[in-house]
C-alpha positions as CSV (number, residue, x, y, z in Angstrom):
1,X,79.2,117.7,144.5
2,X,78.7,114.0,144.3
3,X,78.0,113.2,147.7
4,X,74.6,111.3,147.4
5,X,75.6,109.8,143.9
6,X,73.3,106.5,144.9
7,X,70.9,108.6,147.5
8,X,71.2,110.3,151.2
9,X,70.8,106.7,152.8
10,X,72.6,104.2,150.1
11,X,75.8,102.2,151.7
12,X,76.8,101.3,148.3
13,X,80.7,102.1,148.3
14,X,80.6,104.6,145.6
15,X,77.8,105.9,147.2
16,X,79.8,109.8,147.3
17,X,82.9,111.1,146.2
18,X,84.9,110.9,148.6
19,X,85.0,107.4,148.6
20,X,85.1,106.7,145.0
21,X,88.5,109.3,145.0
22,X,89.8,107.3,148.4
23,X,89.1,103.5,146.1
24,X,90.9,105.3,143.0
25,X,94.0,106.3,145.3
26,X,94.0,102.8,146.7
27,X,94.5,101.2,143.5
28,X,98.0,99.5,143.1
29,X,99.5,101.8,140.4
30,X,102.0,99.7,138.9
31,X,99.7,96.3,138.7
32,X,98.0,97.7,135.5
33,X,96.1,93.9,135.7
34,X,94.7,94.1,139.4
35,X,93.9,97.9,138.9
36,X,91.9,97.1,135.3
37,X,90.5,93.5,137.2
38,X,89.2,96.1,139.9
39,X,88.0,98.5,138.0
40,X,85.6,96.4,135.7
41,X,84.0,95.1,138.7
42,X,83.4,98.6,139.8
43,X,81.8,99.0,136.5
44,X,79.5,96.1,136.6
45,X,78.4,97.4,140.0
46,X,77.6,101.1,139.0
47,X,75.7,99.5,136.1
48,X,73.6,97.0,137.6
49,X,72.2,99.5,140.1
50,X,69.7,101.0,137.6
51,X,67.7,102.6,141.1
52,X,70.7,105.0,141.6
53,X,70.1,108.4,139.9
54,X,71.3,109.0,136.4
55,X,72.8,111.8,136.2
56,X,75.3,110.7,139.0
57,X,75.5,107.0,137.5
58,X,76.8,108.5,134.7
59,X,79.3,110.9,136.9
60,X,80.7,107.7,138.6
61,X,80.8,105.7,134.9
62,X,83.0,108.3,133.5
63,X,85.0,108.6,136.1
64,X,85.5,105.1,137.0
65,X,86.6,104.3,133.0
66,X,88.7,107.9,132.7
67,X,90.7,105.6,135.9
68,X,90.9,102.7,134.0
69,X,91.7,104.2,130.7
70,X,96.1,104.5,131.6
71,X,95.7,101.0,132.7
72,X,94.0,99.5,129.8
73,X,96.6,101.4,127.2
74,X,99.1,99.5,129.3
75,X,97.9,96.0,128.5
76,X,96.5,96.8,125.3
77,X,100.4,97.3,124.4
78,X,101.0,94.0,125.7
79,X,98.6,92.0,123.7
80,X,98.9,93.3,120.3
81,X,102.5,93.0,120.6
82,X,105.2,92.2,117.4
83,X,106.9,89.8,119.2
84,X,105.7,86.1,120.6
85,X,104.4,86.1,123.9
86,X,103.7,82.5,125.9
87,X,100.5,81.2,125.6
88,X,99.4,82.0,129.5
89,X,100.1,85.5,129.4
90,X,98.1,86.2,126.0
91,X,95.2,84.0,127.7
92,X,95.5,86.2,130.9
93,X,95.7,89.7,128.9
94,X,93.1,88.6,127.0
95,X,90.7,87.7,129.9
96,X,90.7,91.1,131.9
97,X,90.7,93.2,128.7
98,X,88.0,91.3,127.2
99,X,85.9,91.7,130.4
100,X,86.4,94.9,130.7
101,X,85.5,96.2,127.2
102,X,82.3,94.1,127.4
103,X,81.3,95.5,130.8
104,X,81.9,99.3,129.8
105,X,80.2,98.7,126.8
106,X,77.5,97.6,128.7
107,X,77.5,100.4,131.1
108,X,77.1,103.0,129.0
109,X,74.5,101.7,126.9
110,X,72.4,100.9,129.7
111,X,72.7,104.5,131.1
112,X,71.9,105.8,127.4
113,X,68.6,103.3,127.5
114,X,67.7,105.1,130.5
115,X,68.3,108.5,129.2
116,X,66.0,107.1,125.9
117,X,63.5,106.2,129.0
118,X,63.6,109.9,130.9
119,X,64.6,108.7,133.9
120,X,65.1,110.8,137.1
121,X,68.4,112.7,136.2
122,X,67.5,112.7,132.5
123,X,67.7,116.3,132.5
124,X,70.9,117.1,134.4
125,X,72.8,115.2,131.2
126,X,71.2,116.3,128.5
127,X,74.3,118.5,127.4
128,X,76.2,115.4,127.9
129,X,74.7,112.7,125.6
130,X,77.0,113.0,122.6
131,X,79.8,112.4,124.5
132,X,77.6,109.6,126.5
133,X,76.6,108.3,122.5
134,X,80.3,108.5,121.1
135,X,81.7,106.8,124.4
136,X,78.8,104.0,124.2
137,X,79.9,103.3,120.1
138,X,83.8,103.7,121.0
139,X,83.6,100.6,123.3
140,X,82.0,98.8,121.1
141,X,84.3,98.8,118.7
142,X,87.0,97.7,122.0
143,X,84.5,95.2,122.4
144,X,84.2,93.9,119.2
145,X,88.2,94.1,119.1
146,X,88.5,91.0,121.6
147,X,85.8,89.2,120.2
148,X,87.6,88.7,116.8
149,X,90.9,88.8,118.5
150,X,89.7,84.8,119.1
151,X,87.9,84.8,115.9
152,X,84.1,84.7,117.7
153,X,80.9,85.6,116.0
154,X,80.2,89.5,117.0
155,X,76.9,89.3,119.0
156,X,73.5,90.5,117.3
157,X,73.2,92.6,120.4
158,X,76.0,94.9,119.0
159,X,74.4,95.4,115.7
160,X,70.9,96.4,117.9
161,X,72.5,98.7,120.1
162,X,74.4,100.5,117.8
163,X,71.6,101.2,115.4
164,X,69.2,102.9,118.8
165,X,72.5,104.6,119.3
166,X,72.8,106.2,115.4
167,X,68.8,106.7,115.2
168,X,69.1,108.7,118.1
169,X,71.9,110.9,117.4
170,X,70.3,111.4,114.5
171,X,66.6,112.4,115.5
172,X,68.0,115.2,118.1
173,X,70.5,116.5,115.3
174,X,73.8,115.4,117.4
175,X,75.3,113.1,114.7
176,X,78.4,115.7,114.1
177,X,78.5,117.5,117.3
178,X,82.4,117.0,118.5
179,X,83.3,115.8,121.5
180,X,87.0,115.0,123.1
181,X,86.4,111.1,123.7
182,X,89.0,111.4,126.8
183,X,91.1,113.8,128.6
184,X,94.0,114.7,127.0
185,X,92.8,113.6,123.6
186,X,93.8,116.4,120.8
187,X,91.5,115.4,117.9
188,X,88.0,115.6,118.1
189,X,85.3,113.2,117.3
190,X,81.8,112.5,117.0
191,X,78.9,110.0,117.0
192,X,79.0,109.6,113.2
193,X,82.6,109.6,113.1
194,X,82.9,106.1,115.6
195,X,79.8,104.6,114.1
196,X,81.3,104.7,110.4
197,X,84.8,103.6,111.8
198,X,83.0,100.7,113.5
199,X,81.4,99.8,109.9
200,X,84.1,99.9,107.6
201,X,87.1,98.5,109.7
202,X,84.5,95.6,111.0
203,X,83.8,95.0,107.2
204,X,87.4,94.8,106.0
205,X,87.4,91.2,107.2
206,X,88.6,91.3,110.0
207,X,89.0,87.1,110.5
208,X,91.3,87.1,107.7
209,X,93.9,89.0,110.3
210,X,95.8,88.3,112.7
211,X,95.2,90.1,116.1
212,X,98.2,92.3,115.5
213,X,97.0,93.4,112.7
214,X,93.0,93.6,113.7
215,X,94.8,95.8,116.1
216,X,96.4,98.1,113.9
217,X,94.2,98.2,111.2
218,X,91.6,99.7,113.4
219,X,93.7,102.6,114.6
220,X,94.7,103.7,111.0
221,X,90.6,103.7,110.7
222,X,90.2,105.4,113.4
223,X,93.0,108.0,112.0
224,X,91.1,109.0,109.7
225,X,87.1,108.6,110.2
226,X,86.3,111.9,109.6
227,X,86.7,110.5,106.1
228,X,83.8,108.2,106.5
229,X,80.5,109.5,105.6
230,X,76.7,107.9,106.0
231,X,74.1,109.4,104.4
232,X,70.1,108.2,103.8
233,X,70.7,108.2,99.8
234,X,73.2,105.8,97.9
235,X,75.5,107.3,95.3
236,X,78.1,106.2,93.3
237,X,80.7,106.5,96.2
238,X,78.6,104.2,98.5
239,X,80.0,100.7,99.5
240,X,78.2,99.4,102.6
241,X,74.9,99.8,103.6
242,X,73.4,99.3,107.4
243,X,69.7,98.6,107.9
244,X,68.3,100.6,111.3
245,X,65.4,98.9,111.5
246,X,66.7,95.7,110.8
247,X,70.2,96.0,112.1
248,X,73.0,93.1,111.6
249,X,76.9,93.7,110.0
250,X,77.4,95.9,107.4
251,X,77.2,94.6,103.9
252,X,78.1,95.4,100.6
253,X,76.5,97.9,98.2
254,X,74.4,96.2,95.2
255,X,73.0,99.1,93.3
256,X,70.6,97.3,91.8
257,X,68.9,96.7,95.1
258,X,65.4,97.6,96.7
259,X,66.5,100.8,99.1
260,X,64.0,102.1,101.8
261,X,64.4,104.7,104.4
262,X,65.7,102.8,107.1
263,X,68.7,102.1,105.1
264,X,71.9,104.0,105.3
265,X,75.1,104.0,103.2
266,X,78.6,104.4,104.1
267,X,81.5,105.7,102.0
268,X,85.0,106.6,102.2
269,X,85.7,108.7,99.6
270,X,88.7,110.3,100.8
271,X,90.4,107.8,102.7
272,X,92.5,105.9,99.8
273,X,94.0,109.4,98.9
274,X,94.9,110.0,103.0
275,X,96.6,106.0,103.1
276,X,98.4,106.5,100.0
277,X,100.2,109.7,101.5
278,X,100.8,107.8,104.9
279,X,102.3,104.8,103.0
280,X,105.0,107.5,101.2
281,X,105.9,108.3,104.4
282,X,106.1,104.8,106.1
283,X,108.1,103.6,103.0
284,X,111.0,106.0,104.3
285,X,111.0,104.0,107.4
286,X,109.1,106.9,109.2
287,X,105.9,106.2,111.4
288,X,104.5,109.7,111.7
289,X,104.0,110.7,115.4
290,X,100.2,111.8,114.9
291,X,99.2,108.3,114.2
292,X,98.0,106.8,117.5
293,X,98.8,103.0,117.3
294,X,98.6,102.4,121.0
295,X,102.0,101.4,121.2
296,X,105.4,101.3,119.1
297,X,105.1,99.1,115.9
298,X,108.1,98.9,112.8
299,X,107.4,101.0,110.0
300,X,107.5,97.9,108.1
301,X,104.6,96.3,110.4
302,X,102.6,98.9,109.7
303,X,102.9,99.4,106.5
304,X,101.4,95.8,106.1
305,X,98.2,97.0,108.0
306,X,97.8,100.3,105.3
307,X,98.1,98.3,102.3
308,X,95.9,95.7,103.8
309,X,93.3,98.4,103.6
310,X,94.2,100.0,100.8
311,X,93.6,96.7,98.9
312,X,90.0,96.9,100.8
313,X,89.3,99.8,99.4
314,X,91.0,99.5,96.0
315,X,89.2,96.0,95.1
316,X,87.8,94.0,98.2
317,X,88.1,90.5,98.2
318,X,86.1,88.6,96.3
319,X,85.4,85.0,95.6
320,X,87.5,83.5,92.4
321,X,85.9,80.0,92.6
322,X,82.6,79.0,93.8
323,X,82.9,76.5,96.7
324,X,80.8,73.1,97.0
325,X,79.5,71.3,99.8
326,X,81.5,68.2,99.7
327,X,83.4,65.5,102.1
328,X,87.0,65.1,101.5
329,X,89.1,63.7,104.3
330,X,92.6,65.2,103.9
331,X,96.1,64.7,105.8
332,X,97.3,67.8,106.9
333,X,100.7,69.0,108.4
334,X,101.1,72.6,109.8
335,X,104.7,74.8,109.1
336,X,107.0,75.0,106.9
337,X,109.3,72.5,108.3
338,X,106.8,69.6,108.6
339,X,105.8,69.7,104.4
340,X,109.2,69.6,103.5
341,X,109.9,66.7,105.6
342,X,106.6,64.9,103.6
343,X,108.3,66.1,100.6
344,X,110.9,64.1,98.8
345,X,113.3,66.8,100.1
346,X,112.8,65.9,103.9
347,X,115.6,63.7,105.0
348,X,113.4,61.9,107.4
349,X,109.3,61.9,108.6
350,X,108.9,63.6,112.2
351,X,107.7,60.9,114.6
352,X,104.0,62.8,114.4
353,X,101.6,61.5,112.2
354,X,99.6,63.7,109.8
355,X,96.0,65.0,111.5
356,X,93.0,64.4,109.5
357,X,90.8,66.9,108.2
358,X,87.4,66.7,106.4
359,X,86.4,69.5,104.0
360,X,82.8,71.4,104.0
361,X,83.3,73.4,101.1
362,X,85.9,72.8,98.9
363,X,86.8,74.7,94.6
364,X,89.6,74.7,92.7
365,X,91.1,77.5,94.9
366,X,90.7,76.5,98.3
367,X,88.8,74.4,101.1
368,X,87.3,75.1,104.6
369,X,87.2,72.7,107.1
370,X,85.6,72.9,110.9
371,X,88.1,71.7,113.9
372,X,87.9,71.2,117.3
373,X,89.2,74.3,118.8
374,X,91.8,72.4,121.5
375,X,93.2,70.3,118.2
376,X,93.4,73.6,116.0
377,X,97.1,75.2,117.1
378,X,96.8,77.0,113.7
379,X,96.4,80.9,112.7
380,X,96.4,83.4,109.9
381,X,99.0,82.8,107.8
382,X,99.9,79.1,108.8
383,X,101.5,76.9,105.8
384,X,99.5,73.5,105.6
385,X,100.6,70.3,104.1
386,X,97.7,68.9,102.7
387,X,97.5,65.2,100.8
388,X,93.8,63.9,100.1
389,X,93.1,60.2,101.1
390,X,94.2,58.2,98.6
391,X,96.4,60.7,96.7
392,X,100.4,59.9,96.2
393,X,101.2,63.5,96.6
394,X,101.0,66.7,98.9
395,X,100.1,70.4,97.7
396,X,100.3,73.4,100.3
397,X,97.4,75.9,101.5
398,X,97.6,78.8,103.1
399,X,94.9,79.6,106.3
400,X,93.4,82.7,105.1
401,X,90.2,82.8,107.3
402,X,89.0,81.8,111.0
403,X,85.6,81.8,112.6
404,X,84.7,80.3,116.0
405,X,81.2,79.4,116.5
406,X,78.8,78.9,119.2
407,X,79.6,75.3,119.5
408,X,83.6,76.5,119.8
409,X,84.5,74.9,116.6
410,X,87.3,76.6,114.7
411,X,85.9,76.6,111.1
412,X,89.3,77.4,109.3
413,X,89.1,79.0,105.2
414,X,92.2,77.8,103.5
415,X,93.7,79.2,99.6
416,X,95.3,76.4,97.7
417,X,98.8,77.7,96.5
418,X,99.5,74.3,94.8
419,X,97.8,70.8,94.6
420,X,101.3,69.4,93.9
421,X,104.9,70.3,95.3
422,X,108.5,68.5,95.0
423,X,110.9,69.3,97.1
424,X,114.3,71.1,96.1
425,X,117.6,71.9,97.7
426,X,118.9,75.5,96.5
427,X,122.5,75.7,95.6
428,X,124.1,78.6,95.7
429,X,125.7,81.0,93.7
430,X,128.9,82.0,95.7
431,X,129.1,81.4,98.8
432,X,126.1,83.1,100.2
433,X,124.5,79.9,101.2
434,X,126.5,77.4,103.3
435,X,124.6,74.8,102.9
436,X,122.1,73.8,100.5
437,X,119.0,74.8,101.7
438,X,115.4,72.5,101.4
439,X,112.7,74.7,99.4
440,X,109.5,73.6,97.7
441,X,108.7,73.9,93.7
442,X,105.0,74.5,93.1
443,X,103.3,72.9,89.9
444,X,101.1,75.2,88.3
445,X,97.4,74.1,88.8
446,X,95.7,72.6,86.4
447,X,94.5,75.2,83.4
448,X,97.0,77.4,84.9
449,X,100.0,79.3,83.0
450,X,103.2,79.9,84.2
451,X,104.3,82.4,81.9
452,X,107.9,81.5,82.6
453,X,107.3,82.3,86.2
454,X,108.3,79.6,89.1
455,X,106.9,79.7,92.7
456,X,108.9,78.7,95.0
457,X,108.3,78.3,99.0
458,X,111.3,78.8,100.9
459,X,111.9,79.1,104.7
460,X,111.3,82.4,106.0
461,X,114.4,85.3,105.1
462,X,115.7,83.0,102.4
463,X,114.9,85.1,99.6
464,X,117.1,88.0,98.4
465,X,115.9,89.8,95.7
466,X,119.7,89.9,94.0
467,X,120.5,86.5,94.2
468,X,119.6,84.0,91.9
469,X,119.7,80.1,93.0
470,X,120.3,76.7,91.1
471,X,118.2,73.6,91.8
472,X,117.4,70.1,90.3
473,X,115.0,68.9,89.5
474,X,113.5,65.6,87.8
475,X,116.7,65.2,86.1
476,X,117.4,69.2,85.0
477,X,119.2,71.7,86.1
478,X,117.6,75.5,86.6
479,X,118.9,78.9,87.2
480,X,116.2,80.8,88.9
481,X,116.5,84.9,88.6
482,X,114.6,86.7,90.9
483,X,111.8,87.8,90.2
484,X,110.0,89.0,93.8
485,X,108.6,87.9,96.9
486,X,104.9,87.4,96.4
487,X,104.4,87.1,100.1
488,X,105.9,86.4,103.8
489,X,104.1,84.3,106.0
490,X,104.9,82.7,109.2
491,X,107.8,80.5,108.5
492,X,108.1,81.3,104.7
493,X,108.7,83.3,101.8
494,X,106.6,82.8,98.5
495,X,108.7,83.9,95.8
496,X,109.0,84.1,92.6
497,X,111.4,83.2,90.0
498,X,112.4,83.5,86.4
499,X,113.4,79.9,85.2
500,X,116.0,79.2,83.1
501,X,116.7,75.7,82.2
502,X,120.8,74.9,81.7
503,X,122.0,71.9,80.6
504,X,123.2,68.9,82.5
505,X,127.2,68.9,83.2
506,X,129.0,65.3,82.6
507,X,130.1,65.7,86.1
């Protein structure tokens, strides 16, 4: 029984069960966004009332989040949708989601610090405390999902807790103990298991994604994290490490580095073998049932999201070019549309003038720059027009990185794709372009090589792979073969061309 959750003489509403079950069947079931709103409060309220007994706090917890849990799926759906949704609606998903993953994260940690403490009740849960562990690490990682959803900085608080949480398990021996995280959950898990898929999907980088793809990314993790191993020794498998005595983010292995107890190291040996068989099977436009995405996503959507993290795991990202601290104030136009019209292609200049930008790092290869957030209607993947003061011409950059600081400035990590574009109008071959259609030729940097390769930036579902296109250009005619599409962004396809120059007809 749970009558006397909070004591014989509490009046606190969730004081027995009764009235907990009578507040769940009171809950409007088809406003998933009142129910959750509800719900979280209920949450904060169980876990700022640290005199009620443990055992029964933790009773209430789980019940109170098992309630929430069909709601939660619903919006989850919502927010890391494929399609666009107005700005007011993401802002308001955002909100109650965010709040509650923050709040139940909270919740159970602080009824784990008082299991860690031996409080009254201590006893009664002691079976209990993997599942109380797992739960405490699995909404973290919900928590840390909203947080870089709006490119924020994860809180050192999260780094903290999670290490008490790993030393722990790992002290009484319950590191691999499976637990079912929910009811109705098939597969298994396990303290270790949500701790190493916390690591490595928070290490990919996430803030070069989009929150789509943050999304999905950390459900094909989460597939598969009994792949992920951390162990007290480094070996030639080992790619992150996590300091427990020191906690912060994960980072990378350097072999060559001092090691000491506290350490541990996280690999995933297994895992490229398990994407590259999932990728087969998404490549015959099948999304296999088993994986839990939280919703219904395009075999083509996700198979974006695997290869993102098979390149992780193949070769992560590194720097090309070192960056320098320097000033450069830069006109900058965002989409597709907006640098053709500043390119000798654009039949006339939008009424909008350019926005200025000034550089904090800048290489050969790209540039960062810090925005105010409420000027910054940017994201992943946005084409920039870019022309430095003084300078005749414009190149292009793509936004690769976001980060939102304390001081809610947007500092925004952009990869130079030229430093100098004309524009073009692509004839067709046939008739399977009406009209000729504006594109942008990319010069090759400088010290670059072509190697009879052309980029070319054309608006978005332009590119076919078996048509080839004619352009001018400077006085020449060229037949561009296909050669592939490099990448799709936004409002654009980066392709690439085989050029062939053809002479001029008297005509």
């Amino acid at each position: 029984m749970l009558s006397g959750i909070f004591g014989k003489k509490s009046d606190h509403p969730l004081a027995d069960i009764k009235s907990v079950q009578a507040l769940l069947g009171d809950l409007p079931k088809n406003d998933a966004f009142k129910s959750l709103m509800e719900l979280t409060e209920w949450i904060e309220s169980v876990s700022e009332h640290t005199d009620f007994k443990l055992d029964h706090q933790f009773a209430v917890l789980r019940l109170i989040d098992e309630a929430a849990q069909p709601y939660a799926r619903k919006l989850v759906r919502e927010y890391f949708t494929p399609f666009e949704i107005n700005k007011f609606q993401e802002n308001r998903l955002w909100l109650v989601l965010d709040n509650f993953s923050r709040h139940t994260a909270n919740a159970y940690y602080t009824v784990f610090n008082r299991y860690c403490n031996a409080e009254k009740g201590s006893n009664t849960i002691k079976a209990q405390v993997p599942l109380l562990a797992a739960r405490a690490v699995h909404t973290m990682i919900c928590q840390l999902k909203y947080v870089c959803a709006r490119y924020g900085q994860a809180d050192n608080t999260i780094w903290a807790n999670l290490a008490q949480l790993y030393k722990h398990a790992e002290q009484l021996q319950y590191l691999n103990t499976p637990v079912s995280m929910y009811p109705g959950m098939i597969v298994n898990t396990s303290v270790k298991c949500e701790v190493g898929r916390l690591l490595v999907w928070y290490d990919s980088g996430l803030l070069a994604l989009s929150p789509l793809y943050m999304h999905l990314t950390e459900r094909i993790v989460a597939q598969y994290c009994s792949t992920i191993d951390i162990h007290a020794e480094p070996s030639g498998h080992s790619r992150l490490s996590f300091d427990l005595n020191r906690p912060a983010e994960p980072t990378r292995i350097n072999m060559e580095a001092t090691t000491h107890p506290a350490l541990r190291f996280v690999s995933m040996q297994t895992m490229q073998a398990k994407l590259e068989d999932l990728m087969k099977v998404l490549k015959k436009n099948i999304v296999p049932n088993e994986i839990n995405l939280g919703g219904s996503y395009e075999a083509k959507i996700v198979i974006e999201a695997v290869q993102y993290l098979l390149n992780y795991l193949i070769a992560p990202p590194v720097r090309r070019n070192p960056r320098h601290a320097a000033n450069v104030t830069l006109n900058v136009v965002n989409g597709f549309d907006k640098v053709v019209e500043r390119s000798n292609a654009g039949l006339h200049f939008s009424e909008k003038d350019p926005v200025y930008w000034v550089t904090e790092e800048i290489s050969v290869g790209g540039f960062s720059s810090a925005l105010p957030t409420a000027s910054a209607n940017i994201g992943i993947g946005s084409l920039l027009g870019i022309q430095p003061e003084g300078a005749s011409h414009w190149g292009v950059a793509v936004v690769r990185r976001l980060l939102r600081d304390d001081a809610n400035r947007l500092h925004v990590g952009s990869e130079i794709l030229a430093n100098q574009v004309a524009g073009v109008f692509l004839n067709r071959n046939g008739s399977e372009l009406e009209n000729g259609q504006a594109a942008l030729w990319l010069y090759a940097k400088q010290g670059e090589l072509s190697g009879g390769v052309q980029l070319l930036l054309m608006k978005a579902d332009t590119f076919s792979a078996n048509r080839s296109l004619k352009i001018q250009l400077e006085g020449k005619n060229y037949l561009l073969m296909p050669s592939g599409l490099q990448e799709k962004g936004l409002d654009y396809d980066l392709a690439k061309f085989k050029l062939i120059e053809q002479e001029v007809s008297e005509d």
